[in-house]
N, C-alpha and C positions, 0 to 999 in steps of 0.2 A: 504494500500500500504506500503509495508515496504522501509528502510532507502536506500537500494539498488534500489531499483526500481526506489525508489523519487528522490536520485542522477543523476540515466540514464535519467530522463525523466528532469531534470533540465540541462543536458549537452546537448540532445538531443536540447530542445527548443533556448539554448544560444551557438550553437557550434561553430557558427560563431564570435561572441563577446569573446568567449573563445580562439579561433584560433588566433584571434588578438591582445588579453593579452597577451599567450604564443609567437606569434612573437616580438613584441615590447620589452618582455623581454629579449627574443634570444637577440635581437639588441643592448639594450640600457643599461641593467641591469650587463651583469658578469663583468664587472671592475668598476660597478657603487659607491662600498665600498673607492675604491682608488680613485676616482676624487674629486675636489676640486671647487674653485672659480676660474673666468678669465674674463679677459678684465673688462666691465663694470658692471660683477658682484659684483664687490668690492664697488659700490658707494651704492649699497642698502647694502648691509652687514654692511659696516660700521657704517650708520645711525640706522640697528636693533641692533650693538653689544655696539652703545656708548648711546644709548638711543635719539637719536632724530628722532625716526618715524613723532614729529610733523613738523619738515623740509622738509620733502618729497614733498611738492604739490609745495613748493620754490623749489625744486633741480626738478622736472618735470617740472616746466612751461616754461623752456628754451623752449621746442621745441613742447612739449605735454603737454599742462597744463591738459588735461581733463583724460588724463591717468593714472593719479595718484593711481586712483581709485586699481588698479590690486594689485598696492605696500603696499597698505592701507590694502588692502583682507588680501594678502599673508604676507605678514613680521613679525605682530604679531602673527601668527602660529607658522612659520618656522623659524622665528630667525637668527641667525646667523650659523646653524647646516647645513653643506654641503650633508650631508646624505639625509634629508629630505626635501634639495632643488631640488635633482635627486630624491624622490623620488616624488614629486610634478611634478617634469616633465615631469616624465615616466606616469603617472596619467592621465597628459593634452592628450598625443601624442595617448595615447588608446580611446581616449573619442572624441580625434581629428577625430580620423579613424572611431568610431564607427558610429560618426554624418555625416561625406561625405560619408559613407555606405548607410544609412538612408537617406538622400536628394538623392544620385541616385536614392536608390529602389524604391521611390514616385514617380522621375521622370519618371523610366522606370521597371515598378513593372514585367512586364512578363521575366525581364533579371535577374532574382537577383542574379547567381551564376557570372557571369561576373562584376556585381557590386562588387561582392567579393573579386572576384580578382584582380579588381582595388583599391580595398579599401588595400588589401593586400600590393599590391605594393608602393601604395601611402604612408604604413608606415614605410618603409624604402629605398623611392625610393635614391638614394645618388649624386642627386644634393644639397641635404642639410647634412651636416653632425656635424652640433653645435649643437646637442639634450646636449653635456654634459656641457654646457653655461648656466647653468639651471636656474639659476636667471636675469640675461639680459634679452633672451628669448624666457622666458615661458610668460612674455606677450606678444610677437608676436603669441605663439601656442593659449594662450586664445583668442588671438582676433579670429582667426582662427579657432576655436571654434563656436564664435561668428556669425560669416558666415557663417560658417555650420547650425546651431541651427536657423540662417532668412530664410536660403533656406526650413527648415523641416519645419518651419511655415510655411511660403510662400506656400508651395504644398500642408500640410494639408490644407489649406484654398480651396482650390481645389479641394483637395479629400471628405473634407467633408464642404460641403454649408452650413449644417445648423450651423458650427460654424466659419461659414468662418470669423464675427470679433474678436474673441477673437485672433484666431491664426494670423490675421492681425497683430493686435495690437502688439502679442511674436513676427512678424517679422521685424516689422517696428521700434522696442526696442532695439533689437538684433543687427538689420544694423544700426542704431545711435550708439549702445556704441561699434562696431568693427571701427566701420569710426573714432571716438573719441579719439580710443584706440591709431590705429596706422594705417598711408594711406596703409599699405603696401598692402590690399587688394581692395581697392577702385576698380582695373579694373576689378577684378571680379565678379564687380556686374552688369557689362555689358552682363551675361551670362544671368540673370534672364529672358530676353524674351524669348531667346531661349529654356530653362527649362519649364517653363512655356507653353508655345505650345507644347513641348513634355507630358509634364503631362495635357495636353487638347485632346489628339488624343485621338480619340473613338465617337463613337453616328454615328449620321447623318450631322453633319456641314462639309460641304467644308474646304480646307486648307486656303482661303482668311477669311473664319467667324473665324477659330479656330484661325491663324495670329490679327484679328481684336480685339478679347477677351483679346490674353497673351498682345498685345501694353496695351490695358486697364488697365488690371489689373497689370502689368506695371506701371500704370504713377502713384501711391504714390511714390514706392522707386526711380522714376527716380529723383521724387519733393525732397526726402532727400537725394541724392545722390547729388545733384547740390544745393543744400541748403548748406551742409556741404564743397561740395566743394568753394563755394562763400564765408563761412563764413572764410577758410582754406587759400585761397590767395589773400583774398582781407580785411577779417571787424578784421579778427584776427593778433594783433600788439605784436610782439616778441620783445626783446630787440637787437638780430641777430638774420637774417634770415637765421639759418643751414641749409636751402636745398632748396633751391630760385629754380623756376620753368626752369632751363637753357633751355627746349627744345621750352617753350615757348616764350620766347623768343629770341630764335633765330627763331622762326617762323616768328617771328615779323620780325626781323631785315633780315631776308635773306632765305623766304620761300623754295626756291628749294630745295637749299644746306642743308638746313635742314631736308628737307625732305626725299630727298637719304641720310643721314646720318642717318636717322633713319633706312630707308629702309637697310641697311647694320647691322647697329645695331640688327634689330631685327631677320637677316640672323645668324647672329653671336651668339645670342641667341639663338635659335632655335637648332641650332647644338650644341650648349654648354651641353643645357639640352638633347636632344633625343640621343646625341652620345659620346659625350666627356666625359661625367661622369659615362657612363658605358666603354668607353676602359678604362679610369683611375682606373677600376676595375681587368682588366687582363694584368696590365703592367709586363712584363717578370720580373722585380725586383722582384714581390711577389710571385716570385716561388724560393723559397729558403726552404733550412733546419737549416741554421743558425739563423734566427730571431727568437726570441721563441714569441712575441709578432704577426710576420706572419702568425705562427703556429696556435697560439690561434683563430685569428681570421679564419682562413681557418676551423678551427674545428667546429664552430660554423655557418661557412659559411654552410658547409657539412650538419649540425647537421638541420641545416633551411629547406634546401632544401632537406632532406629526409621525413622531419614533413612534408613540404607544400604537398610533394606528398601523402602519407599517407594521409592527410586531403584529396586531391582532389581526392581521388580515388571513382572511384563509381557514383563522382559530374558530370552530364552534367549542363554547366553553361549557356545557352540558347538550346532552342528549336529550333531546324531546321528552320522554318518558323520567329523564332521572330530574327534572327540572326545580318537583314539588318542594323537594327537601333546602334548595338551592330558595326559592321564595318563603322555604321560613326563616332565612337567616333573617330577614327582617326585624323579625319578632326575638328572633333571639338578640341581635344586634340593641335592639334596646336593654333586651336583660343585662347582656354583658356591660352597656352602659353603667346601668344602674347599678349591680354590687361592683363593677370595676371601680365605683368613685366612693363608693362607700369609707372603706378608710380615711379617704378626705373629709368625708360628712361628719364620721363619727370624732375627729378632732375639731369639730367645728369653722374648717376653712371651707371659703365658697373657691370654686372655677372659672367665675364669671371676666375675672379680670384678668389681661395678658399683664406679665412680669415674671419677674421672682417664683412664686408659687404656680407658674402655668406646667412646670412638672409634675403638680398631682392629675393633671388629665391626663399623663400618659396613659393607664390602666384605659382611658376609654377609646383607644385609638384602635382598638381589635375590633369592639364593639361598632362604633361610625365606621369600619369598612364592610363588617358584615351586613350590617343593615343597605348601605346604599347601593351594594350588588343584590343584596335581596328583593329591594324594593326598584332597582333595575328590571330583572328579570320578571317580577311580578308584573311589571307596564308596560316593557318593551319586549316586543314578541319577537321581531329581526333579528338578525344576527347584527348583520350591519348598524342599525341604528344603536344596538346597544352598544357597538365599539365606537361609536361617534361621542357617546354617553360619559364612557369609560375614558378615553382620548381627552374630554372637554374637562373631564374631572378633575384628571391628572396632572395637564397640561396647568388650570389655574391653581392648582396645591404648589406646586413648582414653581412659576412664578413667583408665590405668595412664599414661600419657604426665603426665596432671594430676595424677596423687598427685607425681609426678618434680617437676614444675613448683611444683608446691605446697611440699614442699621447698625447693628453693632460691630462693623467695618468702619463705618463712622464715629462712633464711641472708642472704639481702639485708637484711633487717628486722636481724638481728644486727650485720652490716657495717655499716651505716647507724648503727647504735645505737654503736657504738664510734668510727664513726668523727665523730661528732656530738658525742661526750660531748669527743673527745680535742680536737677543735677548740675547745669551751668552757673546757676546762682549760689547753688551752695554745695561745692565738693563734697564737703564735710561739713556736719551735724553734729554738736558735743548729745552723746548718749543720754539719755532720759530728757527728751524732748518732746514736750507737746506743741502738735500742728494743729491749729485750730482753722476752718475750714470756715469762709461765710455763705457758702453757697457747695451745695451738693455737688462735687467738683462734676462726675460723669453722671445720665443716665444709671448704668451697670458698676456704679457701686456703691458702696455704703462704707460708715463707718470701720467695721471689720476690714472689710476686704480691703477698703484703701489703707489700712494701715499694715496688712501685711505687704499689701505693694510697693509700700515705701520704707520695709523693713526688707525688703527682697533687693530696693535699688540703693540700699549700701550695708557693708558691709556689717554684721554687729560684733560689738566688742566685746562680748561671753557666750558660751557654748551653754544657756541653760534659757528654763522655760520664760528670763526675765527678756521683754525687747527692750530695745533702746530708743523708739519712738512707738507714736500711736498718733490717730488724727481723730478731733473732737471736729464738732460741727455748732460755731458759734450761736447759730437759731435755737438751739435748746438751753434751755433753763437750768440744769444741771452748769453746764458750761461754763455760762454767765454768771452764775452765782460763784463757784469752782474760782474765777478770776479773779470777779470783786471781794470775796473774803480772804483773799492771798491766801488760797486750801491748797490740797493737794489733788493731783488729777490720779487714781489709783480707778485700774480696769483688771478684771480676773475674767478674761474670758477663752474658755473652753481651758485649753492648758500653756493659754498666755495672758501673759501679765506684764504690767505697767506701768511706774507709778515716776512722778515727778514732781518738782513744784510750780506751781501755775507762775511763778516770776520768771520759769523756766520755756513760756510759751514763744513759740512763730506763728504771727498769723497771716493767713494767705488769701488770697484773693483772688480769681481765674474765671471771667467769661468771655473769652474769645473774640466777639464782637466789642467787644469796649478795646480790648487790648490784649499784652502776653498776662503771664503769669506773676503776681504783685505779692512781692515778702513785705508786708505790712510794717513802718514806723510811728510812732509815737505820733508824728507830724501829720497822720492818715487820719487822725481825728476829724482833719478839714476838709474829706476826699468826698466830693457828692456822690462819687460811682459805687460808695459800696451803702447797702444799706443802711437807711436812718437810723433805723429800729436801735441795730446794735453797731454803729458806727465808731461810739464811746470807746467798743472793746479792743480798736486802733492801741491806748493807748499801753496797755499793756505786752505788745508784743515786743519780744527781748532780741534782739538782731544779731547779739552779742555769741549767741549759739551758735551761730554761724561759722563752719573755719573756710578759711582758703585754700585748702591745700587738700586734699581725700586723707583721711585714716591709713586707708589701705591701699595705696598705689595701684597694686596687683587684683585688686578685686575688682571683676568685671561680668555685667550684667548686661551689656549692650546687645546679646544675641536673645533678649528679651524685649529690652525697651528701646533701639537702636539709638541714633544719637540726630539732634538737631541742626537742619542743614545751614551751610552756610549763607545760604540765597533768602534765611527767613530774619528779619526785623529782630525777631525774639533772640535770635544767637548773639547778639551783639548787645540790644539792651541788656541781656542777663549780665553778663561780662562787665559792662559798664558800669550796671547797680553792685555789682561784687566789688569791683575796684572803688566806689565811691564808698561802701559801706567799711573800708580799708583807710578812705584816705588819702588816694595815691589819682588823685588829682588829673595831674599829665596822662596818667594811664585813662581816666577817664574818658579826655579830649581824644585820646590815639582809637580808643574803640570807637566811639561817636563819629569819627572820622575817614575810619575804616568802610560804617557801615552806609554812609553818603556817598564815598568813592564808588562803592558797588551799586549806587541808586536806587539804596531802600529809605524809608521815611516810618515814623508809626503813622498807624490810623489816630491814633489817640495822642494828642499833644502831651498831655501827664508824662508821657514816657520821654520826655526831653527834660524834662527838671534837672537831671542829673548832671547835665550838659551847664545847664546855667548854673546851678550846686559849680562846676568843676570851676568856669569861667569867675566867679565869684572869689573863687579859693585861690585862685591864681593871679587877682589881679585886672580882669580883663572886663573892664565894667561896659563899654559900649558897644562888644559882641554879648553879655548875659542882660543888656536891657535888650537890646535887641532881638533875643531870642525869647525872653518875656514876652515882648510885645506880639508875638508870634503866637506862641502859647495860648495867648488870653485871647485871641481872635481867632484861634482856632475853636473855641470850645466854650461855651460859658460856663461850662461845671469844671472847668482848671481854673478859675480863679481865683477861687476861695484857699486851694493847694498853692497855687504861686503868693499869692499874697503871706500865707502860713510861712514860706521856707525864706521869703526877703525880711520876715520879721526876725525868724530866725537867724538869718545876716545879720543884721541888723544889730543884734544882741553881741552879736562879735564883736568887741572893741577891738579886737586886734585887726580886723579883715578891713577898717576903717572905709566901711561903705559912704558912698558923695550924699551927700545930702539930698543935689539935684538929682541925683539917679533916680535916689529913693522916692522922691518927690511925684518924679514922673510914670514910676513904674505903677506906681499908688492910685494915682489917677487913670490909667490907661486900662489897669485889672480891678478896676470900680475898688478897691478894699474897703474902703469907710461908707459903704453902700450899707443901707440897714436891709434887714433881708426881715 
């Protein structure tokens, strides 16, 4: 057989596992180069990039101690390299769809082309759209995995008796270490009778013998399923309990009420997943020619859904006579809906909102693909049409997967950007530093994560559970208070810790459209761009924290957060504000300098103070009125800032400012203006 042959008849055999490579990658892969880390990506990264993987099973037993295991697998591979955590992910998501492929076809072997296309849709159905979270997770897609791989035992054990314990055994392994991993699938294992009497039909038994068998061969997993859940909320002692059983108890406390709360809840549900997440897909905004990132996705939407037809041509995906069972997936498609989200319910979190928490709908993405081939099949009698069905499906989940993607492609580009500017502006960090934040620096993170991200982009100065920074978020009240009593800023979370003194704070400033990234002074007291509210909390920011020079020369994190071009504004302000915050004057004028010879400018005048700061310190008064005068008619919210740092001159006896200068610059940037 030659090499051509040997190919065809290898595509031939895998066309389907092939079909689902090449969807997953449509989906998940063309902006896969540009994303990065998010949310509680950052607390394993940090632990692969500073060396304490053997921390890990401390920083899981908060909530999952037994989970650990995934991070143990995965982090001495993958490292800290955001490449090969997407591609780790992309990996799971094919292998995900391959194994719910394989547990239907056992289920229901005479359907397999409809299996297909439930397996198809399942892999980009777009009630879940964080495939690019890929270290958070990708231990939810393992566990996921995990339940797929007990169901395919679970059936072989069925299909074939005479090895019915071994495959026992790979299922009863399999549904311990997904239940271990993470509950998010526990109600799916309420399906298993139902599967199991479907992969019983055939012979001579009655539906009451063939019911009587799937209970039986039922009651192991039912035994570890209620094993684990006994051990889960009752023998297993947390130090807090993150996700207290709320539904159960209010069962307790006020059964009705509870119960139509559910009963609404799961209405709510229902609709979120079958309908709300595919109009989210045709919303009139994403009919544009402006967005180029729209575009992309739409191309690829296109691109999907001409492949899926192409694959499906030719395919009938049941047989006339076997179609029945194939149109109840409908009905079942909602069940698995419903106890699929269950675990969410019973902690009392809703699905309703995309973010953070849109990983507890994974569980219903088996569910929305069973149903909307059920309810194909049940409406669409053609063959043809219903590949038009299937193609249109596909084709907008893909799309919609890349508008997701494209997003926090952009988030990354923002992280990147902050965390670029702050390494320019400040080498080095003296140890136990707090970063107090006045605005949520990205989208995709929070408190935690942003401070493992900025314990990841330098180096820390001891090998133990103590960090050396943490980032507070000035809008809270804890914060504020935290400053104004001269306290301390002390954090225990999970199995890190961080404690400082608030005299010890930097605060920062970062939106993009106003300008670069802004290490707050005393003198920011008078800055209109940062919030009113807490604008006061300027004046405690210590700059003195700062050093010039890195810790650790040799530590390098840039195959993470790469480094800040030279073509950008911000590479040269940072540099500028370093050497002004030093002192070193002339070096100020030499970057400021630099960055005009190349023919960049800010958008925002603020960022040239430093420039007249230098020219001030040097002597050179009718280039710093001059550039005042600039300034102040650039912006009318720099006035109040330039007026601030001439008074500050000013106070300088030694810098002996002209009187006329003064005079004029006073009047030019309104300062004795009553506001």
């Amino acid at each position: 057989m030659s090499f051509r042959d040997r190919a065809l008849a290898f595509v031939q055999r895998y066309r389907f596992a092939l079909a689902a490579l090449l969807l997953c990658v449509l989906a998940y892969a063309p902006l896969m180069s540009t994303l990065g880390f998010y949310w509680d990506d950052w607390l394993l990264v940090f632990h692969a990039q500073s060396g304490r993987l053997g921390d890990l099973p401390a920083l899981y037993s908060y909530d999952r101690p037994f989970s650990v295991w995934t991070a143990l697998l995965s982090a001495p591979l993958l490292g800290s390299s955001p490449l090969a955590w997407h591609l780790f992910a992309l990996l799971l998501r094919w292998l995900l769809v391959l194994a719910m492929a394989w547990s239907l076809a056992l289920a229901w072997p005479r359907a397999k082309g409809a299996v297909q296309w439930a397996a198809l849709l399942f892999a980009v159905y777009p009630a879940y759209q964080q495939q690019p979270v890929a270290v958070a997770f990708s231990q939810h897609l393992l566990a996921y995995l995990l339940f797929f791989v007990s169901l395919v035992a679970m059936l072989m054990a069925v299909r074939q008796p005479a090895r019915r314990w071994p495959w026992t055994a790979l299922a009863l392994l399999t549904q311990v270490m997904h239940l271990l991993t993470v509950e998010h699938f526990a109600g799916l294992e309420l399906l298993r009778p139902l599967l199991l009497y479907t992969a019983l039909v055939g012979g001579d038994r009655s539906w009451r013998q063939r019911a009587r068998a799937a209970l039986i061969q039922w009651l192991p997993y039912l035994a570890v399923l209620g094993l684990v859940t006994i051990w889960r909320l009752v023998l297993l002692e947390l130090p807090v309990e993150p996700h207290p059983p709320e539904l159960l108890l209010a069962l307790r406390a006020s059964p009705l009420q509870a119960l139509v709360g559910l009963v609404v809840t799961a209405a709510q549900g229902l609709v979120h997943v079958l309908v709300d997440v595919w109009s989210a897909t045709l919303r009139s905004a994403l009919f544009t020619l402006e967005d180029r990132g729209v575009l992309f996705a739409w191309a690829f939407g296109v691109l999907a859904a001409l492949g899926t037809a192409w694959w499906g041509r030719g395919k009938d995906a049941v047989a006339a006579d076997d179609q029945a069972p194939v149109r109840g997936w409908a009905l079942l498609g909602v069940l698995a809906i419903l106890v699929g989200l269950l675990p969410a319910w019973i902690i009392g979190e809703q699905i309703l909102q995309r973010g953070y928490h849109e990983h507890l709908v994974l569980p219903a993405l088996l569910g929305g693909a069973l149903f909307w081939v059920g309810l194909t099949y049940t409406l669409v009698s053609q063959r043809r049409q219903r590949l038009l069905v299937f193609a249109l499906l596909i084709g907008l989940a893909v799309a919609s997967q890349l508008r997701q993607a494209n997003e926090l492609r952009n988030d990354w580009q923002a992280q990147q950007d902050v965390y670029q500017q702050l390494q320019l502006r400040a080498p080095g960090i003296q140890p136990d530093t707090a970063l107090v934040s006045f605005e949520r620096l990205t989208t995709y993170t929070q408190n935690s994560s942003l401070a493992a991200a900025i314990n990841t982009l330098y180096p820390q100065s001891r090998q133990a559970t103590e960090l050396d920074y943490w980032n507070f978020e000035a809008g809270l009240d804890a914060t504020q208070e935290t400053l104004a009593a001269d306290a301390r800023f002390e954090i225990d979370y999970r199995n890190m810790h961080f404690q400082s003194e608030s005299a010890d704070a930097v605060l920062v400033y970062f939106v993009p459209p106003v300008g670069c990234l802004w290490l707050l002074s005393p003198l920011d007291i008078h800055n209109d761009y940062l919030p009113g509210d807490h604008r006061d909390l300027a004046a405690y920011s210590n700059l003195s924290r700062i050093q010039r020079t890195a810790a650790d020369p040799d530590y390098d994190a840039s195959h993470i957060f790469g480094t800040l071009s030279p073509q950008s504004w911000c590479y040269y302000y940072q540099q500028a504000e370093l050497a002004r915050q030093f002192e070193d004057w002339a070096g100020v004028v030499e970057v400021y300098d630099q960055a005009f010879a190349a023919g960049l400018n800010p958008d925002n005048g603020l960022e040239l103070l430093g420039l007249v700061d230098a020219y001030a310190h040097l002597g050179d008064w009718p280039q710093a009125l001059e550039l005042s005068e600039e300034i102040a008619r650039r912006q009318q919210l720099n006035q109040p800032m330039l007026c601030a740092l001439w008074d500050e001159l000013a106070a300088k006896q030694s810098l002996g400012v002209p009187a006329d200068t003064l005079v004029e610059l006073r009047q030019l940037a309104n300062c004795d203006r009553e506001d």
